[in-house]
N, C-alpha and C positions, 0 to 999 in steps of 0.2 A: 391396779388399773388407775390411771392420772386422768382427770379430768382438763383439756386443752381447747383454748379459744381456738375458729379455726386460722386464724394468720398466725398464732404463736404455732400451729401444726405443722405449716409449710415451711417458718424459718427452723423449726426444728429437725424437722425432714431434709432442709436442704442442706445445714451444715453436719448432720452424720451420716448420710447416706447408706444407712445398717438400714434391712426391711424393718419397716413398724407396720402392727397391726392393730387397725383402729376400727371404734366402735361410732356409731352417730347415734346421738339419740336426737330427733326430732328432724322429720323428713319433709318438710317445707323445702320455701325454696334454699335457703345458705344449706340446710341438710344435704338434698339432692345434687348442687353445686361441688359439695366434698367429694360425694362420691362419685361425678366424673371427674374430678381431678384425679382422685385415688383410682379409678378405674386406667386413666394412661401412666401411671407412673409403675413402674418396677421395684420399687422400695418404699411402697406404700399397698395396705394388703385391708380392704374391705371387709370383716369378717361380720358383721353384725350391724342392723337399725334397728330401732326403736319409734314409732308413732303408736299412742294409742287413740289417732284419730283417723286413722288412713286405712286403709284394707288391701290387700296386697294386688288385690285386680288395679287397683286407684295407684299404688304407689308404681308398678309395672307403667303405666299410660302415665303417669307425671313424668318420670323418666325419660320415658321414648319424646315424649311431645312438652320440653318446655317451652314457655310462651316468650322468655326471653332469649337463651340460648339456642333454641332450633332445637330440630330433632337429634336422638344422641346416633352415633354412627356406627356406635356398635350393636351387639344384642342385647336383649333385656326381655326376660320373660319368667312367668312364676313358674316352680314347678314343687310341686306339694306346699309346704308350707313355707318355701325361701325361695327369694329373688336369687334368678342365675344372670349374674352381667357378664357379658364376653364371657360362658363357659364357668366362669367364678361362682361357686355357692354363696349367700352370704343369706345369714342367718337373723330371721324377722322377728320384735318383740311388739307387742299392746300392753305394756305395763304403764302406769301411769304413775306409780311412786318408782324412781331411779332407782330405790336399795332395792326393789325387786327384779330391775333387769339381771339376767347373769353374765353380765361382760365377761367374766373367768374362763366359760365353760366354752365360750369362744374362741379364746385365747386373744381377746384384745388387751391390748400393752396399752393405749392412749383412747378417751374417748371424747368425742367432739361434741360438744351441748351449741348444739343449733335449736335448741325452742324458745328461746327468749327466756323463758320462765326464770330460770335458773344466773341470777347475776352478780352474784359473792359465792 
């Protein structure tokens, strides 16, 4: 698993055009941002987030209704314990130390650190 700013994600993405499957950890706004990018692109595959400050009913309604970008156009809804976008499972964490999330068991290849924390 490679930890990627998310603009080094896009030029990465843009010039191999192979699927990548990326993980987000922190689901603010540049978080939720990634994953509607990732959500319309074909060669970008949402498998996993990480907030341990959101709740999944909260990150469903951030999704649907952001306050900058409008409502998203597609679906978005919980169902058990993981966000379904457009039909796509993707798999929710609340761990607060990183080495605890399981990016692996996901199968995320690249993961995007959107929570500011993290900046070396």
């Amino acid at each position: 698993v490679r930890f990627v700013a998310y603009t080094r994600l896009v030029v990465f993405v843009c010039r191999d055009r192979q699927e990548v499957k990326i993980g987000i950890n922190g689901f603010g706004r540049i978080g939720r941002l990634v994953a509607r990018v990732a959500s319309g692109r074909s060669d970008v595959t949402l498998v996993g987030v990480n907030d341990p400050f959101i709740d999944l009913k909260y990150m469903v309604y951030m999704f649907k209704h952001d306050s900058v970008h409008g409502k998203y156009k597609g679906t978005v809804e919980a169902v058990g314990d993981k966000l379904l976008i457009d039909g796509k499972e993707v798999a929710v964490f609340n761990k607060r130390n990183p080495d605890e999330i399981p990016w692996g068991s996901v199968g995320a290849t690249y993961v995007v650190e959107s929570t500011g924390v993290f900046l070396s």
